[in-house]
C-alpha positions in Angstrom: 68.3 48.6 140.1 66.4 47.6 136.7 65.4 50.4 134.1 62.0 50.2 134.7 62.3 51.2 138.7 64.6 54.0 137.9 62.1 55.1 135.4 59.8 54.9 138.2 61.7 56.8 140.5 62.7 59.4 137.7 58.5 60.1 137.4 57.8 60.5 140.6 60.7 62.8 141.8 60.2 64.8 138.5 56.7 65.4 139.5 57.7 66.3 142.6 59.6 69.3 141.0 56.5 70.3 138.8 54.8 70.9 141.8 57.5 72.9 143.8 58.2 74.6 140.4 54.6 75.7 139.5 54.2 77.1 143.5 57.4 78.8 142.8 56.5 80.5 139.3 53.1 81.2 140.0 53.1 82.1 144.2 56.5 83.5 145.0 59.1 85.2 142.3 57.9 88.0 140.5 58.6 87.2 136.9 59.9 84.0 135.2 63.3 85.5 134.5 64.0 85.8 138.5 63.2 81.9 138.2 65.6 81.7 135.4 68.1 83.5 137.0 68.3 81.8 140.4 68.1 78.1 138.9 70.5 79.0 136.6 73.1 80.3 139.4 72.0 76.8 141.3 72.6 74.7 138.3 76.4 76.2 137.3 77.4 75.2 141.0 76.0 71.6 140.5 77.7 71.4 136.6 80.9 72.8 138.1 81.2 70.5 141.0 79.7 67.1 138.4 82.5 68.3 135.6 85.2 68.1 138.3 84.0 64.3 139.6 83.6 63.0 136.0 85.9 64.6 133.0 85.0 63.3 129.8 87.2 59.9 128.6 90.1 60.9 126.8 89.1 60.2 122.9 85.8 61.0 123.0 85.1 62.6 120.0 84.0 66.2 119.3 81.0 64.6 117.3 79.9 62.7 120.7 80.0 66.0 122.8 78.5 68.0 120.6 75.5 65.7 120.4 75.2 66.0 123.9 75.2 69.6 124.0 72.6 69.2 121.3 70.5 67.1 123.2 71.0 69.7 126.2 69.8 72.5 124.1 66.6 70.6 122.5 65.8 69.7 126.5 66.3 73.1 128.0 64.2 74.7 125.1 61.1 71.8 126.1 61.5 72.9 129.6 61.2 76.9 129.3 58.5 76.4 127.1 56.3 74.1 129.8 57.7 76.5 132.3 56.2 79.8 130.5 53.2 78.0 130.7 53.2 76.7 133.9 53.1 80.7 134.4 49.5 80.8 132.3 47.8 77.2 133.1 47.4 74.5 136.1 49.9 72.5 136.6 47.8 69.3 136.3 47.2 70.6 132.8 50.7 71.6 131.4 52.6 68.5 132.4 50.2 66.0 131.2 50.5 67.2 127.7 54.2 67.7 127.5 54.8 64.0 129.2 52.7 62.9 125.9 56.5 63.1 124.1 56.7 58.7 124.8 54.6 57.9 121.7 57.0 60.8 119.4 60.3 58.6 120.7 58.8 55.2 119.7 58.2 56.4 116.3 61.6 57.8 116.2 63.5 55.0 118.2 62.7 52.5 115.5 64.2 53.9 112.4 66.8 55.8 114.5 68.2 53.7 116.5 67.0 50.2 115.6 64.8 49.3 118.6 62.1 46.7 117.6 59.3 47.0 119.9 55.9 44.0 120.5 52.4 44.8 119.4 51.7 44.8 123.3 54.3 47.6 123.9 52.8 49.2 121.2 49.9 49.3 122.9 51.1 50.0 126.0 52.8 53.1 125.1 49.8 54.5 123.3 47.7 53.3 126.8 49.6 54.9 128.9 50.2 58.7 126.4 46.2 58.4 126.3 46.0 57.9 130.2 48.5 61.1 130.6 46.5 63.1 128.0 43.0 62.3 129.8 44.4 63.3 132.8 45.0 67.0 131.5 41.0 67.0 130.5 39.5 70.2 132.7 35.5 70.7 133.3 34.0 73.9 132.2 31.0 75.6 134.6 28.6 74.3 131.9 30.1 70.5 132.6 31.5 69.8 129.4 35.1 68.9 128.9 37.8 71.3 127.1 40.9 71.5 126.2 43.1 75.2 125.2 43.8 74.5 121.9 46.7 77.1 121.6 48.6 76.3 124.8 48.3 72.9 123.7 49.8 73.1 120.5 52.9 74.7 122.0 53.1 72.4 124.8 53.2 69.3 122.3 55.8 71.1 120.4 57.8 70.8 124.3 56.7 67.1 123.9 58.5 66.9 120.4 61.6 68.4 122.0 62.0 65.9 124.7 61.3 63.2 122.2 64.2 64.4 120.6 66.1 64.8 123.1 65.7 61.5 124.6 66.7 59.8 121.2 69.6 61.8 121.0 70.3 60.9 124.6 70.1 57.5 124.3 72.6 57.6 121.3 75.3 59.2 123.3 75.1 57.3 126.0 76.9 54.6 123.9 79.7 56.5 124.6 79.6 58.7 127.2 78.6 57.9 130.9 75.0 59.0 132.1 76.9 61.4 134.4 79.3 62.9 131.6 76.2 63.8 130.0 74.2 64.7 133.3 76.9 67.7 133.2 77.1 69.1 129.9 73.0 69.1 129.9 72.9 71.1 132.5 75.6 73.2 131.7 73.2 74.1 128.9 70.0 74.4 131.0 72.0 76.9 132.9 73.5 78.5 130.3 70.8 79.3 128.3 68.7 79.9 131.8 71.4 83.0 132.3 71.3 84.1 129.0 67.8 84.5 129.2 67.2 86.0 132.4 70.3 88.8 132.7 68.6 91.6 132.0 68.7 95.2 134.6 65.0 94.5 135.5 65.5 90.7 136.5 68.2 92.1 138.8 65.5 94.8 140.2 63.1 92.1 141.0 65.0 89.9 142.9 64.0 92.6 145.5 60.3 91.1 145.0 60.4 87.9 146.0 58.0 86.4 148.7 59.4 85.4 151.7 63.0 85.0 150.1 64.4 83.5 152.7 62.0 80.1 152.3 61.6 80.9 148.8 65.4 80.1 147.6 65.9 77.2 150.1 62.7 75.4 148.1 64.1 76.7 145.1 67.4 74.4 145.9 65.5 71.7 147.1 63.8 72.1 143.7 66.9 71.8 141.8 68.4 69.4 143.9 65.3 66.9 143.1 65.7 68.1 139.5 69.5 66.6 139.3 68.3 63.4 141.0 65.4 62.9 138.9 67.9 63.3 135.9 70.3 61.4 137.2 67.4 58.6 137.5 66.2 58.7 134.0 69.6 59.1 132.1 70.6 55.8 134.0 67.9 54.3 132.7 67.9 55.3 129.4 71.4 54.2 129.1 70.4 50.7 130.3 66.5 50.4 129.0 65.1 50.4 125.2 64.6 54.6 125.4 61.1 53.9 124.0 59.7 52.2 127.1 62.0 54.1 129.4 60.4 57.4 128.3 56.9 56.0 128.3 57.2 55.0 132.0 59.0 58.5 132.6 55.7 59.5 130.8 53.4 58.4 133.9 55.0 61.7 136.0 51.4 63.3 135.1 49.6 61.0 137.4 52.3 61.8 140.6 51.9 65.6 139.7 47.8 65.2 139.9 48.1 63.3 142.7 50.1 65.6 144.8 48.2 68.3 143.4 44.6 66.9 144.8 45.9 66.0 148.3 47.8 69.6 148.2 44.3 71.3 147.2 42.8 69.9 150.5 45.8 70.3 152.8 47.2 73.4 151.4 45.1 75.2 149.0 47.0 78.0 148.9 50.3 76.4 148.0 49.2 75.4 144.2 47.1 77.4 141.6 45.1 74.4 141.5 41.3 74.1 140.6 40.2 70.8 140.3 36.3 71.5 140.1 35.8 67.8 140.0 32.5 66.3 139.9 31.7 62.8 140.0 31.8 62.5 135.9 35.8 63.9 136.1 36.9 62.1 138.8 35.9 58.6 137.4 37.8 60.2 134.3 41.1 60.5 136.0 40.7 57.2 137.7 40.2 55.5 134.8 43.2 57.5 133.1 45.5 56.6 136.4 44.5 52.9 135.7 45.0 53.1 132.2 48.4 54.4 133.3 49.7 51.8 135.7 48.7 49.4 133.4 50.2 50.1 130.3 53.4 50.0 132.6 52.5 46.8 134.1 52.7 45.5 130.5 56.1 47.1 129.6 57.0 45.1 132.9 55.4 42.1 131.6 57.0 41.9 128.3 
């Protein structure tokens, strides 16, 4: 499969855990560390089972590991913050901004790691980070558009860590398999998960949780999608410039807005989801969806 349909496939199943994460946060535990806590008990049982299938090659150097580990850490921290505020704001909000992080790896690519990139995928990447970014706009009562400028800010500091991440990413994966370094990222997602989240009054909340029974089995499902989706988009950032990868990876806010809409008229009680869309804002997000797919339809081009 080329680079550019795992990136696909990496978007969409990603989304697909936005949505199932923001019902989960916001609908059914009763605090973000009882979140924490359970994906972080789900994840160790995936990293266990992953570091017994593929051990790292004998030679690898400590350097190599511990940029993976690094690259780990700068992820995990990029996803707590866009889950603390998938807590405070829409969904169809949060991710769009944080999935803005393609135009902060092509600057970075370049000098870092010597990727030479067209004018037209130039402009594709900043097409399709303007697409995501217009997706996130929100109409007020009055009909004007706003944005939150304070959530904003610290969701484009999430966007700088999975920048970084991806760069580092792609540099270990010169060395390293895409599944040696599936493992030791989520050895620190769920590290740093438990870390946060063991605390006496997590442990008294479990007790909380909405319809547990349902509520765990979506939260593996959740994870489960999670793994595959980063399985998907560490293979192809190990075969694709990381620069186009991550912009196509970058499109997840248009599968997350999608499901969101249809889930708003088939299940409105599954999302916190207002749309409030009049005509003016949906023309908006179809011309942002367009400017999406084709900003990748050039990276496919070229």
């Amino acid at each position: 499969m080329s680079w550019i349909n795992l990136a696909l496939l990496s978007a969409a199943t990603l989304g697909a855990v936005n949505i199932i994460d923001s019902h989960l946060i916001s609908k059914r535990m009763p605090s973000l560390r009882v979140f924490l806590l359970l994906s972080g008990i789900i994840i160790l049982v995936f990293t266990l089972i992953l570091f017994r299938l593929f051990p790292i090659p004998q030679g690898t150097s400590v350097r190599i590991v511990s940029l993976a580990v690094a690259s780990g850490i700068l992820r995990t921290a990029a996803v707590i913050i866009m889950l603390y505020n998938l807590k405070r704001e829409e969904v169809s909000r949060v991710v769009p901004i944080v999935y803005a992080y393609p135009i902060f790896v092509a600057i970075m690519a370049v000098p870092l790691l010597g990727e030479s990139l067209h004018y037209l995928e130039w402009l594709a990447i900043i097409i399709v980070v303007a697409g995501a970014v217009m997706v996130s706009a929100r109409q007020t009562p009055s009909g004007t558009t706003m944005w939150k400028v304070k959530p904003m800010l610290l969701l484009f500091g999430s966007s700088l860590l999975f920048a970084l991440a991806d760069i580092t990413s792609k540099y270990v994966l010169n060395y390293i398999s895409a599944w040696n370094l599936l493992w030791l990222s989520m050895s620190c997602v769920s590290g740093i998960f438990l870390l946060i989240s063991i605390h006496p009054l997590t442990f008294k909340q479990l007790g909380n949780i909405k319809q547990r029974k349902s509520a765990i089995g979506l939260l593996i499902l959740d994870e489960t999608l999670a793994l595959i989706g980063m399985t998907l988009s560490l293979s192809a950032i190990e075969k694709g410039p990381v620069s186009l990868v991550s912009t196509i990876i970058g499109s997840r806010p248009v599968f997350v807005v999608i499901a969101a809409l249809i889930l708003s008229r088939v299940a409105p009680s599954f999302l916190e989801w207002h749309p409030g869309i009049g005509k003016g804002m949906l023309a908006l997000r179809f011309i942002a969806t367009a400017m999406i797919a084709g900003g990748i339809a050039i990276i496919h081009l070229t």
